[in-house]
VEXPA-714299 format. One line per 10 residues: their letters; for each residue x, y, z of N, C-alpha, C, O, CB. Coordinates in pm, 1 decimal. Glycine has a CB too. Example, Ala and Ser with C-alpha at 12.3 -4.5 7.8 and 13.67 -1.06 7.14 Angstrom:
BEGIN
AS	1319.0/-569.0/780.0/1230.0/-450.0/780.0/1320.0/-330.0/780.0/1423.6/-331.9/846.5/1130.8/-447.3/904.6 ~ 1285.0/-225.0/708.0/1367.0/-106.0/714.0/1290.0/3.0/787.0/1340.9/113.8/803.9/1408.4/-59.8/572.5;
END
This chain:
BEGIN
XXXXXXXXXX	9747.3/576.3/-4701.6/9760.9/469.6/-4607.0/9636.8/380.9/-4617.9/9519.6/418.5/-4615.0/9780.0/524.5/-4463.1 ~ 9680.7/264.4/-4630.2/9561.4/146.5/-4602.5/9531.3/100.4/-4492.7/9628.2/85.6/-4418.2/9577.8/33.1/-4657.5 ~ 9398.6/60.5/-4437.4/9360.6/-24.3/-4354.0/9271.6/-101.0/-4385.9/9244.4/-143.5/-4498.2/9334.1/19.3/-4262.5 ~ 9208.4/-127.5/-4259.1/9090.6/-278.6/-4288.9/9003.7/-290.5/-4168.2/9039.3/-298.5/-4050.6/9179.0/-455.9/-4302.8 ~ 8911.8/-290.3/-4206.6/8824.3/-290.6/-4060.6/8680.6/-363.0/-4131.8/8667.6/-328.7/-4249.3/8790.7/-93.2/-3975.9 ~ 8600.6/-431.5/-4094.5/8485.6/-491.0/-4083.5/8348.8/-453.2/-4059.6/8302.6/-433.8/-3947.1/8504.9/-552.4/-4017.6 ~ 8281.2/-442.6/-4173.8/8152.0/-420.4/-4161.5/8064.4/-539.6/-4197.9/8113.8/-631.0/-4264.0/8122.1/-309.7/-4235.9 ~ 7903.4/-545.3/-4148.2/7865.0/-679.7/-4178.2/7915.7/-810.9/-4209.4/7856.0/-889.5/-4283.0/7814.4/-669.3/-4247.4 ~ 8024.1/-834.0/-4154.2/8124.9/-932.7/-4163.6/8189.1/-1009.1/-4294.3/8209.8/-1126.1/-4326.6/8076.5/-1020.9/-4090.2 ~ 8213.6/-850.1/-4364.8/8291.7/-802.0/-4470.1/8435.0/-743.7/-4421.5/8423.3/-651.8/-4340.5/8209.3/-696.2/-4542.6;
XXXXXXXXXX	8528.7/-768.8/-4445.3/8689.7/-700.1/-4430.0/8686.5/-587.0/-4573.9/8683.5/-640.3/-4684.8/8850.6/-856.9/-4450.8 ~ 8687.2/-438.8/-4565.5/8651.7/-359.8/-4625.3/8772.3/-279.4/-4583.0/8789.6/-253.9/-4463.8/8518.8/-325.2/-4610.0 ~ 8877.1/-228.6/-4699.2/8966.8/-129.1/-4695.9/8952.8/4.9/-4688.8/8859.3/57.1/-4749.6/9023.9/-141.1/-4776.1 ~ 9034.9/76.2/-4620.4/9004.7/232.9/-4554.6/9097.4/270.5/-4643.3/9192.5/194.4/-4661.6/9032.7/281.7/-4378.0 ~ 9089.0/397.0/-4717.5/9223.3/440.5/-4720.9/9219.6/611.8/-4675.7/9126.4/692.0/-4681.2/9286.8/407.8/-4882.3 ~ 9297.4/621.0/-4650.6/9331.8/734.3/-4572.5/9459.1/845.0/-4619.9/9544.6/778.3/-4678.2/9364.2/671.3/-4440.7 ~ 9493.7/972.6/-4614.6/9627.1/1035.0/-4633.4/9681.4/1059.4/-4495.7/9787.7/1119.9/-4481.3/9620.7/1170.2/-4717.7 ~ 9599.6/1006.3/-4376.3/9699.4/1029.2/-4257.1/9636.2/921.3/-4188.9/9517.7/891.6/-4204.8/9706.3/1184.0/-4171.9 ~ 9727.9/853.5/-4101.1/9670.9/718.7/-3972.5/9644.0/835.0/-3884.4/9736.0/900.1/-3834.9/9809.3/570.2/-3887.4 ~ 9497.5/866.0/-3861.2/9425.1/892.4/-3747.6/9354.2/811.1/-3659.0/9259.4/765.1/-3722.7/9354.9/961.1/-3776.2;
XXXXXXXXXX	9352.7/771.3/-3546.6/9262.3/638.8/-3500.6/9139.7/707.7/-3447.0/9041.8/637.4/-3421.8/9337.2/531.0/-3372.4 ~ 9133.8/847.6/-3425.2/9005.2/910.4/-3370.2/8908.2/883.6/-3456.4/8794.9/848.2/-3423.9/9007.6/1056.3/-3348.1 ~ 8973.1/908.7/-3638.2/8864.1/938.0/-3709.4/8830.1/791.6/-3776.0/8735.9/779.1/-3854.3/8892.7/1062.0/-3812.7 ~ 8921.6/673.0/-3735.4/8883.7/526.9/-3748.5/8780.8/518.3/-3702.8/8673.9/487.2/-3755.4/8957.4/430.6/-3694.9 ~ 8814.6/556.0/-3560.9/8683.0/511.3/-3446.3/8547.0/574.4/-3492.2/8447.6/502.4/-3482.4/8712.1/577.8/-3272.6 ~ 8537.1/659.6/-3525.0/8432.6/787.2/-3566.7/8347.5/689.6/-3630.4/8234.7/656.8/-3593.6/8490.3/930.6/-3678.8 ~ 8442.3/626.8/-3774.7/8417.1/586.1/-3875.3/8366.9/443.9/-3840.8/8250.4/421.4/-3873.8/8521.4/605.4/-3960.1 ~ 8420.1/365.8/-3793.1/8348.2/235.9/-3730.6/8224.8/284.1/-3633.3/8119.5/225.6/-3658.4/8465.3/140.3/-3634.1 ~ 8218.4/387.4/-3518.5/8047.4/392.8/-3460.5/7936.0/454.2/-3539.5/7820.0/450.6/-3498.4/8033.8/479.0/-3327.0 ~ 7985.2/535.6/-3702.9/7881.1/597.8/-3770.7/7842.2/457.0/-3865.5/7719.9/447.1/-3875.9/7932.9/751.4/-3857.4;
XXXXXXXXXX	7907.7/360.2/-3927.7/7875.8/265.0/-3978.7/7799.0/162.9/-3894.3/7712.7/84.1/-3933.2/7976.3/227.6/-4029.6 ~ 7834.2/175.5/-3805.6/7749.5/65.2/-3687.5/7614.5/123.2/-3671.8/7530.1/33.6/-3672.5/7824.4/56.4/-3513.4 ~ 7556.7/258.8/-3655.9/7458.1/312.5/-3643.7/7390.8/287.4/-3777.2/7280.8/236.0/-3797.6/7478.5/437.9/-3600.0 ~ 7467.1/327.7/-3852.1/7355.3/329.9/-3982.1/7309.8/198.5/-4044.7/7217.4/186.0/-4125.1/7416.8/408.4/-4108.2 ~ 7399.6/88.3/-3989.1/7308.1/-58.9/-4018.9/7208.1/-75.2/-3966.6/7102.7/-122.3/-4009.4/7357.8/-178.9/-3987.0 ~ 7248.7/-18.8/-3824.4/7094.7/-51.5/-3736.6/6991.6/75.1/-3795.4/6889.3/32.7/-3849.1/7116.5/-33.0/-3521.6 ~ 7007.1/223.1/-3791.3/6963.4/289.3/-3806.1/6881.0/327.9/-3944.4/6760.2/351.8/-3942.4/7033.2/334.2/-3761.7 ~ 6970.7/331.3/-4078.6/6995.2/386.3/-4170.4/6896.0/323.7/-4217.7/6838.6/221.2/-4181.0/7111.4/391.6/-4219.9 ~ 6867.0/452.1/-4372.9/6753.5/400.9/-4451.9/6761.3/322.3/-4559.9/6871.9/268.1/-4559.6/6688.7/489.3/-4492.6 ~ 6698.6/291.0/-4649.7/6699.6/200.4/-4737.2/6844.3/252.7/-4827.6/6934.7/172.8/-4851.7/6547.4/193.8/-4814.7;
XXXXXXXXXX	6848.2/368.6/-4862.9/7020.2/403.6/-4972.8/7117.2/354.2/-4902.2/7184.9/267.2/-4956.9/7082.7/583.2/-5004.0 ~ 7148.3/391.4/-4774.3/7234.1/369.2/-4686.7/7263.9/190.7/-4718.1/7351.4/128.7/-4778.4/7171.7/422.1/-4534.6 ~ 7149.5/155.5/-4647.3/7151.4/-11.0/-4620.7/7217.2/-50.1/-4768.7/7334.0/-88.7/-4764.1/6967.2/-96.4/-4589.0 ~ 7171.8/-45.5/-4861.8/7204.1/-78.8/-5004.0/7364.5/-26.9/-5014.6/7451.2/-113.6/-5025.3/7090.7/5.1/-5119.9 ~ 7391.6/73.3/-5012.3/7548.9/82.1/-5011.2/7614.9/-6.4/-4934.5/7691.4/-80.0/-4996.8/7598.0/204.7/-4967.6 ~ 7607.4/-24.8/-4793.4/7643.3/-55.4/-4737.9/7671.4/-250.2/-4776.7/7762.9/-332.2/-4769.3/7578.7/15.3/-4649.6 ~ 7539.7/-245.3/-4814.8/7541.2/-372.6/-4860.8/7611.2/-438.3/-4997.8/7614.2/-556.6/-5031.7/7420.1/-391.7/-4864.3 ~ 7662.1/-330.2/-5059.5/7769.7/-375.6/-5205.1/7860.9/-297.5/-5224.0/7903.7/-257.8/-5332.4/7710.2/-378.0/-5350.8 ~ 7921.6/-251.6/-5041.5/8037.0/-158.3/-5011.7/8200.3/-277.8/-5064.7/8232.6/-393.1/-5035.9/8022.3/-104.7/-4796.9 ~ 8270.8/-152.2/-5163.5/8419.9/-261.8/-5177.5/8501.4/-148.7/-5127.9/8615.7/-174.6/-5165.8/8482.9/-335.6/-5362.6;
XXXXXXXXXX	8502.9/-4.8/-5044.4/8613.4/46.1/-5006.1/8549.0/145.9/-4952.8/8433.2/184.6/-4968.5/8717.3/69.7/-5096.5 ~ 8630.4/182.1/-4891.6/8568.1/336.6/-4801.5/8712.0/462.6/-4816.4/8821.3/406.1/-4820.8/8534.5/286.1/-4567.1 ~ 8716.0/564.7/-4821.4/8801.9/659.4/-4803.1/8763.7/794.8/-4735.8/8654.6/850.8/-4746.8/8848.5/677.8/-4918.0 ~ 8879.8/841.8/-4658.4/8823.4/952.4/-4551.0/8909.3/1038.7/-4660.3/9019.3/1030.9/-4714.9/8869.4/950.7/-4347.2 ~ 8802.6/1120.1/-4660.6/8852.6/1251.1/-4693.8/8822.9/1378.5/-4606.4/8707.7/1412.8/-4579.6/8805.9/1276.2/-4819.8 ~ 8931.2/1444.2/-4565.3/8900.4/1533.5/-4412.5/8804.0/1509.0/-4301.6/8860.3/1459.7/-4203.9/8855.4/1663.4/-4440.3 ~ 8678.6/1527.8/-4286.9/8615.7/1505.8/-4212.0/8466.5/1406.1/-4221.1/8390.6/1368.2/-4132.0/8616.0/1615.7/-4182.0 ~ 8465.0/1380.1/-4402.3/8410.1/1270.8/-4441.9/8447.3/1149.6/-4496.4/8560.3/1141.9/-4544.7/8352.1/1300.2/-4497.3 ~ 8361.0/1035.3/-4498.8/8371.7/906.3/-4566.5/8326.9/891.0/-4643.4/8206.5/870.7/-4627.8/8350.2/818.9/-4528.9 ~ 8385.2/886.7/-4801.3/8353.3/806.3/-4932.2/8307.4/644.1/-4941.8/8391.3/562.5/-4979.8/8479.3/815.1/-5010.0;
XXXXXXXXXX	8194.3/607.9/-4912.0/8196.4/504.2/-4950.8/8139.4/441.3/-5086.9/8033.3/476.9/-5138.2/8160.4/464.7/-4864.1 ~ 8199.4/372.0/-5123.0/8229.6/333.0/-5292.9/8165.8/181.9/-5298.0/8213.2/90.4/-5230.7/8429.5/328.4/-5345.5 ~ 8059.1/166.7/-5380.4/8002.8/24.1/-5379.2/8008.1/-20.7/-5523.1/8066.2/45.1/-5609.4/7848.2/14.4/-5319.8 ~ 7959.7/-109.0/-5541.4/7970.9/-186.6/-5690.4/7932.3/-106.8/-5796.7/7990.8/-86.4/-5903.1/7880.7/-314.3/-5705.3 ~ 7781.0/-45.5/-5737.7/7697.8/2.6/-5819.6/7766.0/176.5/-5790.6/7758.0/224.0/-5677.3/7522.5/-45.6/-5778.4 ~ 7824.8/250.4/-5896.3/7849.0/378.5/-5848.0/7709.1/470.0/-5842.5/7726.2/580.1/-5790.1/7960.0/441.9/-5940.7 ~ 7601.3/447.4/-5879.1/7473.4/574.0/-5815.8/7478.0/502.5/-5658.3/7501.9/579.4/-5565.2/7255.8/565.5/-5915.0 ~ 7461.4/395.5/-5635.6/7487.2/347.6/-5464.2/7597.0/442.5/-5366.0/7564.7/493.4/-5258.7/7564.7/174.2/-5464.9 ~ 7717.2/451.5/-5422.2/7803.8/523.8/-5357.3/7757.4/627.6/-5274.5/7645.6/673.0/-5298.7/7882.4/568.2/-5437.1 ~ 7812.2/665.8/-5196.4/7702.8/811.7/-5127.7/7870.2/842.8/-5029.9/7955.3/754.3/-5038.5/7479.3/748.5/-4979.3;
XXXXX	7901.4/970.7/-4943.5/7948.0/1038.3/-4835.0/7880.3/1054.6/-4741.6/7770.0/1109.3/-4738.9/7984.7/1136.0/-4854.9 ~ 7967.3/987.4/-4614.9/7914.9/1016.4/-4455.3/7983.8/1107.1/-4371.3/8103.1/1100.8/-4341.5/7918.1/894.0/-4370.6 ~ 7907.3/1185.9/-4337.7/7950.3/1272.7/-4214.9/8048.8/1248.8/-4092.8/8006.7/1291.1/-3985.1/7842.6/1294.9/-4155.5 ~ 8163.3/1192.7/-4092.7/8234.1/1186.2/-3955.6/8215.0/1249.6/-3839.1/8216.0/1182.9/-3735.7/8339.6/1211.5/-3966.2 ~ 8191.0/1412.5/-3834.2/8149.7/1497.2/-3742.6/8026.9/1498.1/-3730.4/7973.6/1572.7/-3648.3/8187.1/1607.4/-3757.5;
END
C-alpha cells in the first residue's frame, strides 16, 4: 500500500503491507523530532529522503545517496 505524507515540505511516499494509521502517526511524530532533534546522519538523510517503508515496527528510509539510508525505530 502507498501513501504520502510530508516532511520538510517534501511529499514523500510510505509504503506499507498493511494501512495502519497508528503506525502513520508514530511515523510522522518520530520524523518531526528528529528534524528538530536529530544528528548530523539523520539530518542528511532526511534531507535527500525519496521514500520511506515500514517494515513491522521500523522505518526504512531510503535517500539518494544509499550509505545515507539508515532505519528508525517506531516503538
Amino acid at each position: 500500500m502507498r501513501m504520502f505524507i510530508t516532511v520538510q515540505n517534501k511529499t514523500v511516499p510510505v509504503f506499507s503491507d498493511e494501512k495502519n494509521k497508528k503506525k502513520l502517526n508514530l511515523l510522522k511524530s518520530a520524523l518531526e523530532s528528529k528534524v528538530v532533534k536529530g544528528r548530523k546522519a539523520i539530518k542528511q538523510c532526511l534531507d535527500s529522503l525519496i521514500s520511506i517503508e515500514i517494515v513491522g515496527c521500523e522505518a526504512i528510509l531510503h535517500s539518494f545517496n544509499e550509505r545515507d539510508s539508515l532505519a528508525l525505530s517506531l516503538y
